[in-house]
C-alpha positions in Angstrom: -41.9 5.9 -25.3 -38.7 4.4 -26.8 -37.1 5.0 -30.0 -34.1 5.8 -31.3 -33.6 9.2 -32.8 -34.6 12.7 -31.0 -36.7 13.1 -27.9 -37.1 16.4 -26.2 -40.3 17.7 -23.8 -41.4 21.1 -23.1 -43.7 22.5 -20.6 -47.3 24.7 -21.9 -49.4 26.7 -20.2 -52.7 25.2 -21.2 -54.4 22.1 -21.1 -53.7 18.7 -22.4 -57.0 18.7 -24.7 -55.6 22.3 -26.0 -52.5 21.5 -26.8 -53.2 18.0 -28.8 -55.6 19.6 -30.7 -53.3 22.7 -31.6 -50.6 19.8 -32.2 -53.6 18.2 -34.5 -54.4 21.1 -36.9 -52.1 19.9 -39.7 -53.4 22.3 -41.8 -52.4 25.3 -39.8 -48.9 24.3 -39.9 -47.7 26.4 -42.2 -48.7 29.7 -40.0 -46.8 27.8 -37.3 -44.5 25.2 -37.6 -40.9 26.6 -39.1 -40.0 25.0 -42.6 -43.9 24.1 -43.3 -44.7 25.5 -46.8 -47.6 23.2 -47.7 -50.1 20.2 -45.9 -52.3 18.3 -48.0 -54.8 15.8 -46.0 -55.9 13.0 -48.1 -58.1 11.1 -45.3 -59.2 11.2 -42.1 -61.2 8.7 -39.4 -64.4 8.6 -38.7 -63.8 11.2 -36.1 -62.0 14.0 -38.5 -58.6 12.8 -37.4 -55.6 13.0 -40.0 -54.5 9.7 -41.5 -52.9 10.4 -44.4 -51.0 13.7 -44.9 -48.5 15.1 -47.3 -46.2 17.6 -46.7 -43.8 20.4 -48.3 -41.3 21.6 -46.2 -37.9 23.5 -46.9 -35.2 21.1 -44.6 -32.1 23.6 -45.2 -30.4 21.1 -47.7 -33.2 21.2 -50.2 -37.3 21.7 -50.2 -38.4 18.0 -49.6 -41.6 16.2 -49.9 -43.3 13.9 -47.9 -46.5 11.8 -47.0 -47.2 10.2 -43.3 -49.5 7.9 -41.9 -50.9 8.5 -38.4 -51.8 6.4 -35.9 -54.0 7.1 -32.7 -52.3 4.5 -30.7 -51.7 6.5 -27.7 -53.7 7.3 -25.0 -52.5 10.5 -24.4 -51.1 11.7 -27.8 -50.6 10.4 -31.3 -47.8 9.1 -33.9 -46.9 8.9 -37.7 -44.5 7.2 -40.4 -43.4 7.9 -43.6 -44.2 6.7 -46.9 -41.1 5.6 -48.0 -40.8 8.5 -50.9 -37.9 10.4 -53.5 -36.8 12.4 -50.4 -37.3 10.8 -47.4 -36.3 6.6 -46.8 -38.4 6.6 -43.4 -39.5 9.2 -40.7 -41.5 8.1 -37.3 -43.0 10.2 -34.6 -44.8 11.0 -31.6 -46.4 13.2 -29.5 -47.3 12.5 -26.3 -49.2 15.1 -23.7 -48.9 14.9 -20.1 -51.3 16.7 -17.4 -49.0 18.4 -14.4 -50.2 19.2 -11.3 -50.9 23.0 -12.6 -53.3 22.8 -15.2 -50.4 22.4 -17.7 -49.5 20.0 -20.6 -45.8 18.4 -19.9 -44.9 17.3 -24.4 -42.9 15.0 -25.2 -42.4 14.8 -28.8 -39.6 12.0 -30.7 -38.7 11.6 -34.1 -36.4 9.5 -36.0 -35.5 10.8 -39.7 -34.1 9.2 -42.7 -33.7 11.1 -45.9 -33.9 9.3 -49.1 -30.5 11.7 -49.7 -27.0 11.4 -48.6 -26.4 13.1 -45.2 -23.5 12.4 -42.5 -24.7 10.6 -39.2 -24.3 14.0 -37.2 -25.8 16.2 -39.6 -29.1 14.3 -39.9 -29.2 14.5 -35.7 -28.5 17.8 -35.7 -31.6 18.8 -38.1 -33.3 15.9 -36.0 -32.9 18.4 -32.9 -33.7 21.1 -34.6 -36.8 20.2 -36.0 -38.1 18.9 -32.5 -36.8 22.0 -30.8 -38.3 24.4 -33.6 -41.5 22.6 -33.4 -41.9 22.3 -29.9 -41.2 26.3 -29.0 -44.0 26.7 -31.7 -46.3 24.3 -30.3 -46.4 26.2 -26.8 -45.7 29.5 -28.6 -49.3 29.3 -30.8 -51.2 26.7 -27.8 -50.6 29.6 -25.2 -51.5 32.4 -27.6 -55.0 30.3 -28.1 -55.5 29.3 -24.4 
């Protein structure tokens, strides 16, 4: 994977399959994933898959909006991009989930952000990290709890 931005991985205690579909359930995001107020899916493959999503979520600064396309390009996980919206000027992503030797999922999840709004360079990678970091723990927190 290579992309500019944020890249962190974390380590869950239940199985690839498990986790991407826990990582899938856009809808549940709000019980989940911090900042997530509201998901709205607007289409889906032929397979039930997300493609076009909006979001609500409350980044800190201001409660921002925001629509993503998602792409099943991966073999082993999934990515998105913004809409170019009010609030955010572009936004890409990915999740990737790795089998170790254990059983276990290795994620690895990257994401570039930029807001529509005026934010300094090191502000915007801060909430960058944050957001990965936050979504991550959350990710293995509720795939875990399900497992």
């Amino acid at each position: 994977m290579t992309m500019e931005g944020t890249v962190q991985s974390i380590e869950v205690s239940a199985p690839p399959q498990l986790v991407y579909e826990v990582a899938l359930d856009l809808e549940a995001y709000p019980d989940w994933v911090t900042g997530v107020k509201e998901v709205e899916i607007h289409d889906e493959d032929e397979y039930g898959r997300p493609l076009r999503v909006s979001f609500v979520a409350d980044a800190m600064i201001k409660e921002i909006s925001y629509t993503l396309i998602y792409r099943y390009d991966l073999d082993n996980g999934f990515s998105w991009s913004a809409e170019p919206g009010d609030d955010i000027r572009g936004m890409d992503g990915s999740y990737e989930f790795n089998q170790l030797d254990d059983g276990g999922t290795e994620v690895l999840y990257a994401l570039k952000v930029e807001p529509a709004f005026v934010v300094p360079g090191f502000l915007r990678r801060q909430a960058e990290k944050q957001i990965v970091s936050s979504a991550l723990r959350g990710l293995k927190r509720r795939a875990e709890s399900t497992a």
